[in-house]
N, C-alpha and C positions, 0 to 999 in steps of 0.2 A: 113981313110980319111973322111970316111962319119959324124963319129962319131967329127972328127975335124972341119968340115965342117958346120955342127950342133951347135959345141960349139960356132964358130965365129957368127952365125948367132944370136942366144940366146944373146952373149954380146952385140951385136951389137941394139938388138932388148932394153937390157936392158939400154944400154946407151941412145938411143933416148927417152926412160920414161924417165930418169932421166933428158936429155935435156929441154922436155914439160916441166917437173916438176918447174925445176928451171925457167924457163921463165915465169916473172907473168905477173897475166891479168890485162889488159888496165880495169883501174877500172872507169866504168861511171857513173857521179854522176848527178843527180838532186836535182834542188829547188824548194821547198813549200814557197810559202809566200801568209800567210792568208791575211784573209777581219779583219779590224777594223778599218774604218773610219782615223780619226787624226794618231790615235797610228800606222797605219800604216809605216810612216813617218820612225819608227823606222827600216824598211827594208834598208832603204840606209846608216844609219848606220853600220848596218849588213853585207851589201856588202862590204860595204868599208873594213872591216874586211876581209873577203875572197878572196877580191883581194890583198892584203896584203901577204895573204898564201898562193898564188897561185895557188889555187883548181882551174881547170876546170870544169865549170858548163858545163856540156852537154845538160840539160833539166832544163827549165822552167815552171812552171804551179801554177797561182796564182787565186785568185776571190778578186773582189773588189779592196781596194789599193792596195793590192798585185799585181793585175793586170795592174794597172797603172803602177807601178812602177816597175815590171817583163816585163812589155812587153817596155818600153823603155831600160831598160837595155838592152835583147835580142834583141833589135834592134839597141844596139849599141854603146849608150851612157855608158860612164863610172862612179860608183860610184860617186866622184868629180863633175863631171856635174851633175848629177840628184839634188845633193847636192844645189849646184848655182840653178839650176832651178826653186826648189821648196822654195828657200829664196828665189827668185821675185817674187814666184805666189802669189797673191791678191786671198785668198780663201774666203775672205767673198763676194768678186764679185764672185769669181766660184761659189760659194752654190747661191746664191740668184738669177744667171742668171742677176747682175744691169748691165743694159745697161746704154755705158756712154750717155749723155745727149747731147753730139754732133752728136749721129746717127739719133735723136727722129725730127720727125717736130713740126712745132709751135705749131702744135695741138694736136698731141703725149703728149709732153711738160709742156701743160695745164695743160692734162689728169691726167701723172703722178704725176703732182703736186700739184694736187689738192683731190686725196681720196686716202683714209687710208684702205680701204676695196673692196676688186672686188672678187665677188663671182658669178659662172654661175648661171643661169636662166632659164629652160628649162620644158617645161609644166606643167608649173603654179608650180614647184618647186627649190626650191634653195640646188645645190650641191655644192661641193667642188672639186679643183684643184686636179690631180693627184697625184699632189709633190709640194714643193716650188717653184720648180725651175724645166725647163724646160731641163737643163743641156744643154743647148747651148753654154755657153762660155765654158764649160768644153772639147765638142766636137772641137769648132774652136779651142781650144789649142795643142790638141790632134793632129787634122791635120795639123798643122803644125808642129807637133814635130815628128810626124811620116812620112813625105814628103819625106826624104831619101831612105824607104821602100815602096813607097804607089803602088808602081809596083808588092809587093809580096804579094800575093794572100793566096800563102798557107804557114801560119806560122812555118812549118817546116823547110822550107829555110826561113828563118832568119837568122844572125850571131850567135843567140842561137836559136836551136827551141823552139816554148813558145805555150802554151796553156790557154785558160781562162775559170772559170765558170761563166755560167750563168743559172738564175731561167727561165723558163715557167711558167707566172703570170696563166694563165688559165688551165694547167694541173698538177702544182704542180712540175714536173717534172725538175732533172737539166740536161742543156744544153751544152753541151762539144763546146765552139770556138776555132776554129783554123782553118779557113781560113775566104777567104771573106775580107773586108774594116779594118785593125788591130784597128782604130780610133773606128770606131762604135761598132765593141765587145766588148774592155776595156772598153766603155762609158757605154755600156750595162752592165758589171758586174760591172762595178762600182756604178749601178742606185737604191743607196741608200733609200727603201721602205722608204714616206712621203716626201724625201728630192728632190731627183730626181726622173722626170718620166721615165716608162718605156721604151724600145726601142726596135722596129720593124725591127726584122729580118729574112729573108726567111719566112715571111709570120707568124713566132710568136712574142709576146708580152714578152719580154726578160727585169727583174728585177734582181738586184742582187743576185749575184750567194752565198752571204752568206745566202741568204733561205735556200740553199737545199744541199750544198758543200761549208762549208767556207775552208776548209784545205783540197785537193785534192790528198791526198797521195796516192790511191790508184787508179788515174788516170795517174800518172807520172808513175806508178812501170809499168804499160802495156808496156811503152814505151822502151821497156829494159834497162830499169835503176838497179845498182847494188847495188846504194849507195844514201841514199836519206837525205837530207840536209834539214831542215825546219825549219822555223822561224816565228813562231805562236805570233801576237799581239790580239789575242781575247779579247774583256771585259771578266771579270769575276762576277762573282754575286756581289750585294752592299746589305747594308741595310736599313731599310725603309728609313732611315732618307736624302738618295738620291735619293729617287723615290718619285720626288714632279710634275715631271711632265709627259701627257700622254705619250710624243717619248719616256721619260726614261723608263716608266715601259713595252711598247711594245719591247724595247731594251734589258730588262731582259728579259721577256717572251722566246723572239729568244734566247737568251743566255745560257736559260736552255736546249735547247735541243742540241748547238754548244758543251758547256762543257761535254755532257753526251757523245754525238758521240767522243773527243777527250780522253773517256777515253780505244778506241779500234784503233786509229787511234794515240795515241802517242806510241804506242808498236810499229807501221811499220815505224815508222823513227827513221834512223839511228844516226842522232844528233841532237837532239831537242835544239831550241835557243829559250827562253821564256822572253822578253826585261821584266825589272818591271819598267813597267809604267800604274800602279794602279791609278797613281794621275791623271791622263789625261781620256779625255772621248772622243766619236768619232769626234766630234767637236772642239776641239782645237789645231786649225791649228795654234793660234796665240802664243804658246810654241811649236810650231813647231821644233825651233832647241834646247830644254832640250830632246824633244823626241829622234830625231837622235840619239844623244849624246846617251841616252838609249840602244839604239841598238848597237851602237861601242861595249860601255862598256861590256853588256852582251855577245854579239860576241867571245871580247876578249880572254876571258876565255876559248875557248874552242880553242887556236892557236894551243896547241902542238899538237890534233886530227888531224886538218884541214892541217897543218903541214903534219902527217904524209899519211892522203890523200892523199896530194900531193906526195908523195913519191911514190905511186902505179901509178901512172899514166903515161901510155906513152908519150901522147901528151899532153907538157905543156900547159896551160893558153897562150893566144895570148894575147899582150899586148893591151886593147883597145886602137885605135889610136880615137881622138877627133873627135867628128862628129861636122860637120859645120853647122847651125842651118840656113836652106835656111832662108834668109828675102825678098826673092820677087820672081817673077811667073809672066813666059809668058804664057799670058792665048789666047789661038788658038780661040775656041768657046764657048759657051754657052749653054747649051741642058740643058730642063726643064721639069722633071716627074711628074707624079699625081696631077697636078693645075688641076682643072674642073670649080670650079665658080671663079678663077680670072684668066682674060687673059696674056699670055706671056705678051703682052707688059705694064702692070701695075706690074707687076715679075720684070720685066727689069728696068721699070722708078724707084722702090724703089732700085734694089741694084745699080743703076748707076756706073757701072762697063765698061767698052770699050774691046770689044776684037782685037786681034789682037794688044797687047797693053801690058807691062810688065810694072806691078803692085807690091806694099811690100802687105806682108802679113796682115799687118795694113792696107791696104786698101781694102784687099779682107775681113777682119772679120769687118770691118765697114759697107761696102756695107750686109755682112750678117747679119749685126744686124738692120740695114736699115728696113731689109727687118722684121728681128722680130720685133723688135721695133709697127709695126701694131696691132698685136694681133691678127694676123687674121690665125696665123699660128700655131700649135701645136709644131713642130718642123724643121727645118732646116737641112736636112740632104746633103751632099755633098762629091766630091771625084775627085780629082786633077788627070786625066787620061795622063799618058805620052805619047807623040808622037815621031816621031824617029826625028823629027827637032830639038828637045830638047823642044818642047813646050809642052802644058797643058792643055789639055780639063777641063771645068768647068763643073761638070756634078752635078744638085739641082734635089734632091728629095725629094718635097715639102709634108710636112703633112699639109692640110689645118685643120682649126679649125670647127668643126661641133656646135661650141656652137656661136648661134650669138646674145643670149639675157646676158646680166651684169647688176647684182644689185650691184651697189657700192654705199660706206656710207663714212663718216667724221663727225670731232665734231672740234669745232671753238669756243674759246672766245676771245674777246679784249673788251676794255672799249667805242667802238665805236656802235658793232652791239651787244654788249652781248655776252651771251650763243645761240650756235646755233649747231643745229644738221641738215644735211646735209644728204638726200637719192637718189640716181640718180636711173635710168632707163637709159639702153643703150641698143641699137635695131642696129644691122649689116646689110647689103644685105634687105633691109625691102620692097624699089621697085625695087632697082637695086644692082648691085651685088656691087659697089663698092660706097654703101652709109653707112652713118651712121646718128643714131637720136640719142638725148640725150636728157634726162628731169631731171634738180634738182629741186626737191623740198626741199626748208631750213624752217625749224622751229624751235622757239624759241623764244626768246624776240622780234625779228623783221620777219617778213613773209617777205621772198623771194622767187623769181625761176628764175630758165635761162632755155630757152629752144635753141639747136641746130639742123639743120638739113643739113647735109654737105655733098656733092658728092665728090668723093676726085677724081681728076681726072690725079694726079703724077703732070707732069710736066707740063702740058698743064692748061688753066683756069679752076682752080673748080669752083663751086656755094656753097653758102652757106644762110640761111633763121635762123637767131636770133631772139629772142624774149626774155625781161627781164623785171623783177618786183622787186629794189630794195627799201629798205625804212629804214630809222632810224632816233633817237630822239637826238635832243643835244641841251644844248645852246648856242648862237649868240649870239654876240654886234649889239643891235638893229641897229646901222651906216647899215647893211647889207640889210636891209630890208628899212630904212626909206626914200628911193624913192618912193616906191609905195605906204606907208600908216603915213599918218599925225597923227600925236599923240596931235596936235594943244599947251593944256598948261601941258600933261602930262610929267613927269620925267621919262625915265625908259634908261638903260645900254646896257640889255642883257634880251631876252628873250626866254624860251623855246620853242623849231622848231621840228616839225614833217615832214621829207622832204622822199617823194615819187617819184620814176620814173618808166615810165611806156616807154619803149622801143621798137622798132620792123627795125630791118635790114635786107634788102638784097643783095649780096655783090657778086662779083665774087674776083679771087683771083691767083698770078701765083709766078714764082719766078723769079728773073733777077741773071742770074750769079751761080744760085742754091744755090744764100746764101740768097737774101735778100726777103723777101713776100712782094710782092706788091699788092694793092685792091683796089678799088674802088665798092661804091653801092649809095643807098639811105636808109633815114632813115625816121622812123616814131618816136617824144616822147613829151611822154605830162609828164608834173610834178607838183608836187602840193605842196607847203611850206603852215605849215597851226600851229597854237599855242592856247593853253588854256589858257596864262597865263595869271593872274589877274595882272594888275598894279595900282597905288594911285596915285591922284592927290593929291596938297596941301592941301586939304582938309581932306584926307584918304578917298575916294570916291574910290573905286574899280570900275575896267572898263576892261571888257573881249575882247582881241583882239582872233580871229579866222581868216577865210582863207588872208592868204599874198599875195600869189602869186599861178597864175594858168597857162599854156604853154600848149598848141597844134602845136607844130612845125614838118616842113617837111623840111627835106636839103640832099644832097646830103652831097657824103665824101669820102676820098682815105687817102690810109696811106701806112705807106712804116715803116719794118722793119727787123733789125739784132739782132741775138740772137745768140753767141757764149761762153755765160759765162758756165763755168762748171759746174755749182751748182747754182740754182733758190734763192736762200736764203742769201748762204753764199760761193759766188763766189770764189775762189783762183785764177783764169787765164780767160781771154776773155775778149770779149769787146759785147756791148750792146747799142741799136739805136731803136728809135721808133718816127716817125712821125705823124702826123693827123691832118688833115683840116678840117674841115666840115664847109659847108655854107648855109645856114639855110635861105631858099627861101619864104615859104609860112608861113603863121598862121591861127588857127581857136580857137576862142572862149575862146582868152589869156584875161587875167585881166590887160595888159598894153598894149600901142598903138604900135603897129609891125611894124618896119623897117626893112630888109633884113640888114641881118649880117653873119660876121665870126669869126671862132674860130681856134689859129694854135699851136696845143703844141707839143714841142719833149723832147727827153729824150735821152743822152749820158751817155756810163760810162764806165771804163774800170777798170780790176782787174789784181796783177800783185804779185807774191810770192818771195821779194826780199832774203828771207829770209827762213832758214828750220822752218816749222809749223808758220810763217807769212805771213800774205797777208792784201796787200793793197789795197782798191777798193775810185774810184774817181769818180764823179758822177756829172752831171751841167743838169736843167733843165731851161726851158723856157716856156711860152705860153703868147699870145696875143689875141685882140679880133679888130676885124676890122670893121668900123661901128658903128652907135648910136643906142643904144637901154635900153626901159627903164628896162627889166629885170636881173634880179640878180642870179634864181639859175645855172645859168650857168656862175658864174662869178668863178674864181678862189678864193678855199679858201684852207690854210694852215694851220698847227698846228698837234701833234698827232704823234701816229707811225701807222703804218702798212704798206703791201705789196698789198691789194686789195682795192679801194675804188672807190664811181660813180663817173661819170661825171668828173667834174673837179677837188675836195678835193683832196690834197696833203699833204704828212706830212711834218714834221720840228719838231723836236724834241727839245724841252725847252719851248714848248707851247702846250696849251689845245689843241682840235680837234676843226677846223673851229676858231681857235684864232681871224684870221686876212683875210682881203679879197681884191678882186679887180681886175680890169678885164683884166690886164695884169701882171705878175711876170719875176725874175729869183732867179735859186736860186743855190747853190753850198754846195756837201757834198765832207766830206775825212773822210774813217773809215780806223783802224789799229785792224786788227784778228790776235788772237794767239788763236791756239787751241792747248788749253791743252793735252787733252786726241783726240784719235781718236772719231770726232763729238761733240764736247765739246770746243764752243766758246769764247773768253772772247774780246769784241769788243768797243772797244774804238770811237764816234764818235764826229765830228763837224761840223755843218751844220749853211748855211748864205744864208740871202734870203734879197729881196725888191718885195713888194709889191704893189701896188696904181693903181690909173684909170689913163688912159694912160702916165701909167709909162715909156715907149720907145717913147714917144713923149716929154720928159723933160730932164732936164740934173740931176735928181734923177737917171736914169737907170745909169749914171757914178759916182754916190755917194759912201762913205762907206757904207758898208750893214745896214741897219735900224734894221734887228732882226736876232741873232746869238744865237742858242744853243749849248750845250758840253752834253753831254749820255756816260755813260759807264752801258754796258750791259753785263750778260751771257746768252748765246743760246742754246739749245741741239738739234742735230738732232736725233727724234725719229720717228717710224714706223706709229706714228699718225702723223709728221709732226712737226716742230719746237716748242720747250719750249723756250719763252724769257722774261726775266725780264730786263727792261733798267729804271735808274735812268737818270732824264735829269734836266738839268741846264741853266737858260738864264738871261743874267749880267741883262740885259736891264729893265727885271721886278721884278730883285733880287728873283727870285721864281724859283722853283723848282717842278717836275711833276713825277712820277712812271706810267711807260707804263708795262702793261703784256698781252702776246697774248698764247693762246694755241693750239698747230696744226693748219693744212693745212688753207691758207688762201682762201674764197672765196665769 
């Protein structure tokens, strides 16, 4: 019995092996998905493929895109969506951080549209940006696509746990994330050396994680992973003949040592997916979907593995259910970190945000680029706190900017001011923390400068203290001038004019409605019209005229304007308003007898995209002069192209510059833009004007137009600021005029 007892026991013992045996293991797998800029793109390919096959990913763990795009999937989105999402992202706004132009004030506005180079300043030397781009719109994208999870702290509960690299800019050292704000980690590995700057967490300086760990395979295996899944979009080496620039050859450099590490780190993964896409480089977001495609296809090929993966696996694949991409946020409070020299309520008047108040997300990443849009900040950091009402703390962790000196520069031609070269000075906090100075100096064929000095005070009145010296040379139809200087029995048309002004304002300045600037000051400007030319009498007696006209005036002045077009230059949508009075009270030391006068000119225009890559923009100006007086350089003149010009000069295209004059106008344009290429204008225009001295006191102001041009131009937007060549045309003089301008105008 003992011996039967024993035998049962032995089978019994041997059938429960054989049991375990046959019962296989829940096989858990993990994804690798490397750093490579654009080519990373080719992960969502990829995925799409393994959702397909039904693998369970268990574990995540990317740097760089990889981690963009690992850590939205593990949070939930599906292949398909990631897909859709990154064919709407606008990645040359993500790289460059271009804020749109509707978050900027009028003074912003200027700024940015007027120089071509901003470089720091800082004890008597000049450095460079950390990065292109400050990765701010890449963050605001981030948190809002991560808003579903922003409650989970530690990336192990996720719907997939997911982990990210990142670099230690100051110890070399790579950084394992997985917990904390899931926005600002990815942002951090993702913080492409030169392109993006660095990002500040738990107290280090965190750059991307393809420094030091592009392919993490042997941080996922800790994780008890069984089965490791990786899909490596690394560059590989090129030849000279593609390293023409410095990011390209620092790109190889790092490349040589990724490729060496991947040849001890492709033996520990289990199936390696290597997209070929050779043709692409980090950068080319804009074959974004040849890239995907890349990744499907290579994916493909390995179905019947991934296939029988799935086979091993307990717990199938959950089918992602579509995640709902919030569009708006009740926001509870406001709470504001690390500001020291600018106050909460100058934080507050730029992002103009209301709490207790449910806002779209478009209005909370406007109100944050509000707040960039200054330059006063390094970064914007932030984090949407759930409450149990269902609302939202707004919680800004503000990086102030430690740089408050800018050298910026430009370069300028047209056939008005010349060649001109263009060097600012910019001074922040100089007596007070929320001021700023500005000094251009322009040289070139004509010496100018503008000087500014602005309190900026948000919402409430600023102050502001101008000072301007502009000058250039052209000729006139003597008609312009010959009130004040008699030529008695000479003959002369047109003679050549030297016209100077010499400026000085003081202004305060507020907003009504928080769209429109309204100001009033006083002004100080004296000007000087002055010529060399020789003229002949019947005789052929030459006879030197010199100074024309001389002005010392002082007047008061208010103006009122709206500024919603999208583009400074070459508008598609918005509308645009600008008023100005000035009344011109006292004289000293004029060369004509002074009566107290005024001056009232505005400007309407609206832009409207009936059309894919057309837009039409419509435009009617005006000005008058109230009062007798015998001077002329402040009378309105016309003719010429450009976007910046003194006083009163106005263009009209189908005519010279200062063609035609007179102390009241109006005048009316219609331009039709098709852009070709992205930033690549081809602008058709026609523009109609009248002219004369009290032209609104006649029944000329109801006349047909007196003088009408036709222009067709091409325009480039470039990083110096617009390329335009326009041919123009005017019935009236049967003649014809070639305008060319190069960059920022000022």
């Amino acid at each position: 019995m003992k011996l039967i007892f024993r035998y049962i026991i032995l089978m019994l013992g041997f059938t429960q092996l054989g049991w375990a045996q046959e019962q296989p293991k829940d096989l858990k797998v993990g994804l690798i998905l490397s750093g490579g800029g654009a080519k990373g793109l080719a992960h969502i390919g990829a995925l799409q493929v393994l959702e397909e096959s039904g693998v369970r990913i268990d574990y995540i763990g990317g740097t760089s895109m990889g981690a963009i795009i690992g850590s939205l999937y593990a949070s939930g989105y599906s292949a398909h969506q990631l897909d859709s999402i990154f064919h709407e992202t606008d990645f040359e706004k993500l790289i460059q951080d271009e804020l749109p132009r509707g978050v900027k004030t009028f003074y912003e506005k200027k700024e940015s549209e007027r120089y071509a180079l901003t470089l720091p300043f800082q004890n008597f030397k000049i450095s460079f940006p950390s990065g292109l781009s400050k990765g701010q719109n890449l963050y605001n994208l981030l948190v809002q696509l991560t808003a579903h999870v922003d409650q989970i702290e530690d990336f192990s509960k996720l719907p997939i746990p997911f982990f990210c690299i990142g670099t230690n800019i100051e110890s070399g050292k790579q950084v394992i994330l997985d917990h904390g704000s899931l926005a600002k980690a990815v942002a951090a590995s993702g913080s492409i050396p030169s392109i993006f700057s660095p990002v500040e967490i738990d107290g280090q300086l965190i750059t991307d994680g393809g420094v030091t760990n592009n392919y993490p395979v042997e941080e996922i295996k800790k994780r008890g992973i069984d089965y490791v899944i990786g899909v490596d979009v690394q560059d590989s080496l090129v030849d000279r003949t593609k390293l023409k620039t410095a990011f390209e050859i620092l790109t190889q450099i790092n490349n040589l040592r990724t490729i060496k590490d991947m040849e001890t780190k492709y033996e520990k993964t289990d199936l390696y997916i290597k997209p070929d896409i050779t043709e692409f480089t980090i950068l080319s977001f804009d074959e974004g979907e040849a890239i995907i495609k890349q990744g499907e296809l290579e994916a493909q090929k390995f179905l019947p593995e991934l296939k029988k993966i799935t086979s091993q696996q307990k717990g199938k694949s959950v089918l992602k259910e579509k995640v709902v991409l919030e569009d708006s946020i009740y926001i509870n409070e406001i709470s504001i970190k690390g500001n020291s020299a600018y106050p909460r309520n100058y934080i507050r008047g730029k992002l103009k945000l209301e709490t207790n108040s449910k806002i779209s997300y478009q209005t909370l990443n406007k109100g944050i680029n509000n707040l960039s849009a200054t330059g006063n900040f390094e970064k914007i950091e932030y984090e949407l706190v759930s409450k149990s009402n269902g609302k939202k703390d707004l919680v800004l962790n503000i990086h102030e900017s430690n740089v408050k000196t800018l050298i910026k520069g430009s370069l300028h031609y047209d056939e008005l001011y010349r060649f001109a070269a263009l060097v600012n000075l910019t001074q922040k906090s100089l007596f007070l923390k929320n001021d700023i100075l500005s000094l251009d100096v322009i040289v070139g064929d004509n010496f100018r400068y503008n000087f500014n000095y602005y309190i900026d005070k948000g919402s409430y009145w600023s102050i502001g203290l101008k000072s301007r010296y502009n000058q250039f040379n052209q000729g006139v139809p003597f008609l312009f001038i010959e009130d004040n200087f008699d030529l008695g029995d000479y003959n002369v048309n047109k003679v050549e004019v030297s016209f100077s002004d010499f400026t000085n304002q003081f202004y305060a300045e507020t907003f009504l409605i928080k769209q429109f600037k309204v100001g009033l000051g006083v002004e100080h400007k004296y000007t000087n019209s002055d010529t060399e030319t020789f003229i002949e009498n019947e005789n052929n007696e030459e006879y030197p005229v010199t100074v024309l006209e001389q002005s010392n005036l002082f007047s008061t002045f208010g103006y009122l304007e709206y500024d919603k077009y999208d583009n400074a230059y070459f508008p598609s949508k918005g509308a645009h308003f600008t008023g100005d009075f000035h009344w011109y009270l006292l004289d000293s030391k004029s060369t004509f007898e002074f009566e107290p006068f005024s001056i009232f000119r505005g400007s309407a225009g609206y832009a409207f995209s009936p059309l894919n890559k057309f837009s039409v923009r419509l435009q009617s100006d005006l000005g008058f002069r109230l009062g007798e007086t015998d001077m002329n350089s402040l009378d309105f003149f016309l003719g010429g192209y450009g976007n910046y010009f003194v006083n009163n000069v106005r263009p009209l295209l189908g005519y010279d510059f200062l063609y035609v004059g007179g102390d009241s106008y109006i005048k009316a344009l219609a331009e039709v833009d098709y852009e070709l290429y992205p930033k690549h204008h081809l602008v058709a225009t026609y523009n109609i004007a009248n002219i004369k001295d009290d032209l609104f006191n006649s029944i000329d102001f109801f006349s047909l137009p007196k003088y009408t041009g036709l222009a067709l131009g091409y325009g480039i937007e470039t990083f110096i600021g617009p390329v335009e060549v326009k041919y123009s045309y005017s019935p009236e003089r049967d003649q014809s005029e070639w305008f060319f301008s190069l960059g920022f105008w000022f």
